[in-house]
C-alpha positions in Angstrom: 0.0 0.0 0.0 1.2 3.3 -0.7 2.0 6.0 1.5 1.5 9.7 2.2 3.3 12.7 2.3 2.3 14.6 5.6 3.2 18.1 5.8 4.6 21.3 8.8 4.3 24.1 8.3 4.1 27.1 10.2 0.7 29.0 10.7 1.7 32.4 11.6 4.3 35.0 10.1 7.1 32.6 10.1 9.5 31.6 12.8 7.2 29.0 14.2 10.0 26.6 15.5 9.4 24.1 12.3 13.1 23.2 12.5 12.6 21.4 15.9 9.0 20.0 15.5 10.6 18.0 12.1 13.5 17.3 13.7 11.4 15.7 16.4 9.3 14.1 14.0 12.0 13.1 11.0 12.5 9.1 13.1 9.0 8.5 12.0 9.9 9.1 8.1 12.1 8.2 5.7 12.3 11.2 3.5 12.3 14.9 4.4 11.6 17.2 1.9 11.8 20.8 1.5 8.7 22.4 -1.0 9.0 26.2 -0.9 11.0 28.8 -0.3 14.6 29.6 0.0 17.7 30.9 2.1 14.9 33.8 3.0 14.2 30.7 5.5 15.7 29.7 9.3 14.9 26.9 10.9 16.6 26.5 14.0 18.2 23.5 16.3 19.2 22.9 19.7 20.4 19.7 20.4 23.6 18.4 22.5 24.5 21.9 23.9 25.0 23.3 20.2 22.7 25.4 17.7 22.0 24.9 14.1 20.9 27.1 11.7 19.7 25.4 8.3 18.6 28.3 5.7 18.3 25.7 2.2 19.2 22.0 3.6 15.7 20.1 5.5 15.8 19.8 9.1 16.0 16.0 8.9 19.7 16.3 8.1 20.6 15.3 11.5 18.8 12.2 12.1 21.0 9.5 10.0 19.5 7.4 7.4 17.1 9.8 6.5 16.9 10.6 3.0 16.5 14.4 2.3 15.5 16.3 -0.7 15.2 19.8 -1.9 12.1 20.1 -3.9 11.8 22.0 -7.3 9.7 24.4 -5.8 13.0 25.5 -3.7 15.0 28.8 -4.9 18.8 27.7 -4.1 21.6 30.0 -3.9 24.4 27.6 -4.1 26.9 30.2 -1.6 24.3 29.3 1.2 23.8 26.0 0.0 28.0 25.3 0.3 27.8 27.3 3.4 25.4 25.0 5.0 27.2 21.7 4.0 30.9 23.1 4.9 29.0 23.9 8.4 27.8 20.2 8.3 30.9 18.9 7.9 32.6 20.6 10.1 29.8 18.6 13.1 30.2 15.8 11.9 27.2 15.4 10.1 27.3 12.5 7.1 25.1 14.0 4.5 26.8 13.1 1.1 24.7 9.7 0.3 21.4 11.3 2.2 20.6 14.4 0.7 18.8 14.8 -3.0 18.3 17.8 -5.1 15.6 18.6 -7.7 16.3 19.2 -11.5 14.0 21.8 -12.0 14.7 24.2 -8.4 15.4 27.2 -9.8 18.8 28.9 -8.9 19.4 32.5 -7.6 21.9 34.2 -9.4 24.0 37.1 -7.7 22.4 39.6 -10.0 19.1 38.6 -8.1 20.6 39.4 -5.2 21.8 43.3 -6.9 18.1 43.3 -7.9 16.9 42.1 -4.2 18.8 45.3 -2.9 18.3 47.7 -5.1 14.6 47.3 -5.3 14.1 47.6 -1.7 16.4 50.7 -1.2 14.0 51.8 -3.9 11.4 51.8 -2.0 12.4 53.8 0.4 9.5 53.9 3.4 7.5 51.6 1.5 9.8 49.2 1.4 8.1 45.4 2.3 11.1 44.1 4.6 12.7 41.7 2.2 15.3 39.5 3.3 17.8 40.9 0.1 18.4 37.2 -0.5 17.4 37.4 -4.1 14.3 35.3 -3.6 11.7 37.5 -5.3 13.6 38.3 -8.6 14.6 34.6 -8.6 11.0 33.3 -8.9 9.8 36.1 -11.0 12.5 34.8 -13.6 10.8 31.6 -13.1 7.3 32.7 -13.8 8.8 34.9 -16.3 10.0 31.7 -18.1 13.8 33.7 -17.8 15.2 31.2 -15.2 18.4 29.2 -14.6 17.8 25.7 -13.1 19.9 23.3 -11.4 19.7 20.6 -13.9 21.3 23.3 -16.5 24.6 23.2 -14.9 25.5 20.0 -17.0 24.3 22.4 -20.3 27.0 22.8 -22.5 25.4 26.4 -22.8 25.2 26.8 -19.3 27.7 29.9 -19.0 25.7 31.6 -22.1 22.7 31.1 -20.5 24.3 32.5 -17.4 25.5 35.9 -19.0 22.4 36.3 -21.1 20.0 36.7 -17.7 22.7 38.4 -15.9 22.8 40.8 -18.9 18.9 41.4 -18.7 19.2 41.7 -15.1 22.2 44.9 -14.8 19.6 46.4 -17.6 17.0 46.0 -15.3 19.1 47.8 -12.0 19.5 50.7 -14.7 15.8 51.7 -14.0 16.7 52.0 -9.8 19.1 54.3 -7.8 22.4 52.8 -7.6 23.7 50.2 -4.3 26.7 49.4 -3.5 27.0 45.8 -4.8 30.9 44.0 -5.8 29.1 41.9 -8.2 32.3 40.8 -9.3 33.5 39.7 -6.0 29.6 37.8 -5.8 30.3 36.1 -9.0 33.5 34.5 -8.1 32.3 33.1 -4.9 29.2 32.1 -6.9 30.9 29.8 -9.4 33.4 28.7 -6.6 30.3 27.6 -4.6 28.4 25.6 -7.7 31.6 23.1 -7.6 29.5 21.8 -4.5 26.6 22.1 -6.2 27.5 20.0 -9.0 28.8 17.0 -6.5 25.6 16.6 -5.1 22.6 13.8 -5.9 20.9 15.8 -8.6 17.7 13.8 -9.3 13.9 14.0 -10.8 12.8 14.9 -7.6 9.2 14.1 -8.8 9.9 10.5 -9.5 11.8 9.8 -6.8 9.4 11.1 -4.3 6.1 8.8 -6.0 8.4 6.3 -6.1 9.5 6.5 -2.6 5.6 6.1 -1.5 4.8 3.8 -3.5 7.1 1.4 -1.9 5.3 2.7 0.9 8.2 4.7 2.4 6.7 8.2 4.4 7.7 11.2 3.6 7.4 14.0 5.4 7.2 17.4 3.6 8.6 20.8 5.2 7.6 24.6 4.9 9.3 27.6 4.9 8.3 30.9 6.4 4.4 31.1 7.5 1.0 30.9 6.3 0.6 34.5 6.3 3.2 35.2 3.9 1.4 33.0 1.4 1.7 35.2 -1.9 -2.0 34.5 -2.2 -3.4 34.4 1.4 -0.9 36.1 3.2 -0.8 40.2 4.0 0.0 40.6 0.5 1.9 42.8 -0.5 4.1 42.1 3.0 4.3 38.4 1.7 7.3 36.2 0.3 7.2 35.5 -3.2 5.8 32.0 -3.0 2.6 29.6 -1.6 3.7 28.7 2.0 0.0 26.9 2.6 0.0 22.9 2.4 -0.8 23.1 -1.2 2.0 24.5 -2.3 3.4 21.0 -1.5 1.8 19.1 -4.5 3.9 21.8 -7.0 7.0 21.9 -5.2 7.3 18.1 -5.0 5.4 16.7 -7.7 2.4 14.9 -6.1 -1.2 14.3 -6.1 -3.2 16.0 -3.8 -4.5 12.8 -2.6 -1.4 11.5 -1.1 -1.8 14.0 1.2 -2.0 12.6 4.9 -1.3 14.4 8.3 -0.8 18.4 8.2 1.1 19.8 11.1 0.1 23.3 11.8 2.9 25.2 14.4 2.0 28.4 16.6 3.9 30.1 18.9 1.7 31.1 22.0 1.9 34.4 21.2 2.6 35.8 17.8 5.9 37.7 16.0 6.3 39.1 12.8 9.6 40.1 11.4 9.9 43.2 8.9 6.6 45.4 7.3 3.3 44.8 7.3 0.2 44.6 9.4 0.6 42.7 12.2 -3.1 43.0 14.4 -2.2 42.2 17.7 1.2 44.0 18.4 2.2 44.8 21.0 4.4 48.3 20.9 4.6 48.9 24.7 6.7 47.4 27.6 5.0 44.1 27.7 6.0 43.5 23.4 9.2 44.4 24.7 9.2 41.9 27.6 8.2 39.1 25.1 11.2 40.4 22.7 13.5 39.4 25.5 11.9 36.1 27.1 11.2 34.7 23.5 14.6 35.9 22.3 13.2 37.7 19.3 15.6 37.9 16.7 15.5 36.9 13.6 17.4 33.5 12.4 18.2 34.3 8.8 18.8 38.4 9.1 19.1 38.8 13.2 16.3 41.6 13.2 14.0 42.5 16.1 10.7 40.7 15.7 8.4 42.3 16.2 5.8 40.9 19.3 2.3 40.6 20.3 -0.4 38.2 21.6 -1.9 35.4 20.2 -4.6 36.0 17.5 -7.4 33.3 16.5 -9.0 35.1 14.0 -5.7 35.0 12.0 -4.4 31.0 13.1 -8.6 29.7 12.2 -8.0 31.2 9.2 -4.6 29.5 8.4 -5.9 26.3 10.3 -8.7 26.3 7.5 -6.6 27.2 4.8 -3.7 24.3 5.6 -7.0 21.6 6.5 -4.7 21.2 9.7 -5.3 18.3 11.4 -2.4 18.6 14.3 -2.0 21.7 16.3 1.5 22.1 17.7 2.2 25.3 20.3 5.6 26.3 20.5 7.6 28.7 23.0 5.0 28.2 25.3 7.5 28.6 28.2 7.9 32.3 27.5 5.1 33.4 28.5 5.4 31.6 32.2 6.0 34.7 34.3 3.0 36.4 32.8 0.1 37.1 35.4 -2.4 37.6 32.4 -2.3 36.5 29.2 -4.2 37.4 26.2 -5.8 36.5 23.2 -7.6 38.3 20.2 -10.8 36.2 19.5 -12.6 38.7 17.2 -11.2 42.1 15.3 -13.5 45.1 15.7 -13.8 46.6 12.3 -16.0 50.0 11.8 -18.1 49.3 14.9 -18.4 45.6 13.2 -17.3 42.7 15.4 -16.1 39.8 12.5 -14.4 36.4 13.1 -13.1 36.8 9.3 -9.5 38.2 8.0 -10.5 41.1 5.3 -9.1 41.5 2.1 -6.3 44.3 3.0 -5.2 44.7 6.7 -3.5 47.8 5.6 -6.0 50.2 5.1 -8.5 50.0 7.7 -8.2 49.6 11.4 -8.4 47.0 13.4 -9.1 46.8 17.3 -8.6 43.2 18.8 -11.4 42.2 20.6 -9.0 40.2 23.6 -10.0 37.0 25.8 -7.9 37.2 29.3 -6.4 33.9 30.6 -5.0 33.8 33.8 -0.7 32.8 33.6 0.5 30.2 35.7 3.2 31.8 36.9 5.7 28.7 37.5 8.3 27.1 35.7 7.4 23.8 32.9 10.8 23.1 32.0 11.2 19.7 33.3 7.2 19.0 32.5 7.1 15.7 30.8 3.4 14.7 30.3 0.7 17.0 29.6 -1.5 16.2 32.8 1.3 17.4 34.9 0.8 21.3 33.1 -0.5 23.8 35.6 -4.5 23.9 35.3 -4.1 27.5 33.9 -1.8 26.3 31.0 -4.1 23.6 30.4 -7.4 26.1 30.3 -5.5 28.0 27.7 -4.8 25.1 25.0 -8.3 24.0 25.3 -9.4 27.7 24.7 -7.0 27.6 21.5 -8.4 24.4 20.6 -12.2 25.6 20.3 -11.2 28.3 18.9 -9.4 26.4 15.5 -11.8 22.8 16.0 -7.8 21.4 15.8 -6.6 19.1 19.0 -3.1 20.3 19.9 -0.6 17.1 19.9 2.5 19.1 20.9 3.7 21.8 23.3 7.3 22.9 22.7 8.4 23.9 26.7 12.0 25.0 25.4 14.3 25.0 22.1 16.1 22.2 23.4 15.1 18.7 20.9 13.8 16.8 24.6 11.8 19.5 25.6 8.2 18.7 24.0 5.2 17.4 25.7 2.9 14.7 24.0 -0.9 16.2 24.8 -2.1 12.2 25.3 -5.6 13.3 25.7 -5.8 13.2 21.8 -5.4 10.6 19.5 -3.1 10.9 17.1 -2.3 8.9 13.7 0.7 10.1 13.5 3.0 9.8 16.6 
């Protein structure tokens, strides 16, 4: 009998703590595979005292024997992508014979990058908060039908078809004010770095990911970034360039959506948001600022600030619907356990109008949260190991999350570290 391809992803504005939740998970599977996205993404490790920082690579590096692949829906700049397996190396980490790459992922170019930058400066106060990683330009040459791919580095053409896009794209940068930009230095550590690239397992990833289920292996199929910087559904036009929603996992891998199985949806407690945009229940006084420190709220890709606030449920039911989530994981709950109140936005307050709904465009209307107040529990869950054993206050509060989304939560993250996640064993689950 065949089997599925379940799917994480994160249900907010990014920085969800995927990494760890698939990291946790990965034993269960025999293929990770990344879908979306590119270097814009952090997914972040704790395990054995040490931190990791993956950006291109799937968090199931570290579990051996796991097969990993980067899907064609992927964006690769192969500096990161060099950068991330000369760091792998360097723990220890065997990766050579367990990590796959797709044909058709599309590659970012440094003159995406140029583009990236110059763009944004462009925009002066209007700018959206890009990550300057080149991911934008990168898949607008791919819809533009302009791209370089990973499968065209054994082109005998390649370097032509190299200098003709990097020739449209320094006509392209005439049209914005000038950056500083060594796009010669870029270039040489960009051909240095595809010598790596060209070593690895390039494969139909497609194929090899049908095939895999099939034979009835499980695959387990990562996002990047959040729900709500879906290019479609997200708080567009403070969105990445691609579909982060489960969707998005039948293009960038090549399947059917009815091989489809378990979707993991992740939620901080509370809620962040990193660069521009609307952002409904921030929080721009002392107690924002007090989550910015307990969450340590900076960003893993670019270091910046995130921004803080409290949990909304008008926002997660409306990525819980959009994902068809069937497993609700809360992470970095233990930041909020010194809190004497906590909060939640159950409704937004829109022109005298209470609504349940997200509208169209956050950005020109205002929005008042209508808040729910939970008491805090006010006490320590670090070496909490079952979920009846959570203070009856942290308990009330994932049950009020629960009705909220009509999702059971499976999984409460109580720390970064890989042990530190309790199993809610009031649920059944077909998946762990």
């Amino acid at each position: 009998m065949s089997a599925k391809v379940d799917v994480i992803l994160g249900l907010q504005w990014g920085d969800e703590g995927k990494g760890k939740i698939v990291d946790y998970l990965a034993p269960q599977y025999d293929i990770v595979a990344r879908f979306q996205g590119g270097p814009n993404a952090g997914h972040t490790l704790v395990f054995g005292g040490k931190k990791y920082v993956l950006h291109t690579v799937p968090s199931g590096i570290f579990r051996p024997e796991l097969g990993n692949v980067i899907g064609n829906g992927v964006v690769i700049d192969p500096v990161t992508l060099a950068q991330e397996l000369q760091a792998l190396d360097a723990a220890g980490v065997e990766w050579r014979r367990r990590l796959f790459v797709a044909r058709k992922a599309h590659l970012i170019l440094p003159t995406h990058r140029y583009l990236d930058a110059a763009s944004e400066a462009a925009k002066g106060k209007e700018k959206i908060g890009s990550t300057l990683r080149g991911i934008g330009p990168t898949y607008m040459d791919k819809t533009g039908r302009n791209g370089l791919r990973v499968g065209d580095l054994i082109h005998a053409h390649f370097r032509d078809k190299y200098e003709q896009l990097k020739a449209k794209h320094l006509q392209l940068l005439k049209l914005y004010p000038p950056v500083a930009y060594d796009l010669e230095a870029e270039e040489r550590r960009w051909f240095e770095s595809l010598k790596w690239l060209r070593t690895l397992q390039i494969v139909d990833s497609a194929y090899l990911i049908n095939e895999a289920l099939d034979k009835g292996q499980r695959v387990l199929a990562e996002g990047a970034q959040g729900a709500m910087l879906d290019i479609d559904f997200g708080t567009y036009p403070f969105v990445t360039s691609s579909n982060t929603v489960s969707a998005s996992v039948c293009i960038g891998l090549g399947v059917s959506p009815a091989r489809i199985g378990e979707v993991f949806g992740i939620a901080k407690a509370y809620t962040t948001r990193v660069g521009s945009g609307p952002f409904p229940t921030e929080l721009t006084d002392e107690v924002g600022a007090r989550l910015q420190q307990e969450g340590h709220e900076f960003g893993a890709t670019t270091g910046r600030p995130r921004r803080c606030g409290w949990l909304d449920l008008v926002q997660l039911r409306y990525t819980a619907m959009l994902n068809g989530v069937t497993q609700l994981v809360l992470t970095k709950i233990d930041v909020l356990n010194s809190f004497e109140t906590i909060r939640a936005a159950t409704h937004y307050r829109i022109e005298g109008q209470l609504t349940q709904k997200v509208p169209y465009d956050l950005m020109d209307i205002s929005i008042e949260p209508v808040w729910k107040e939970f008491l805090g529990w006010r006490s320590s869950i670090a070496d909490v190991q079952h979920y009846e054993a959570f203070p009856k206050e942290l308990k009330h509060y994932i049950r009020a999350i629960e009705e909220a989304l009509r999702v059971p939560v499976t999984m409460i993250s109580t720390g970064p570290e890989r042990q530190r996640l309790v199993l809610a064993e009031t649920h059944s689950t077909s998946s762990l």
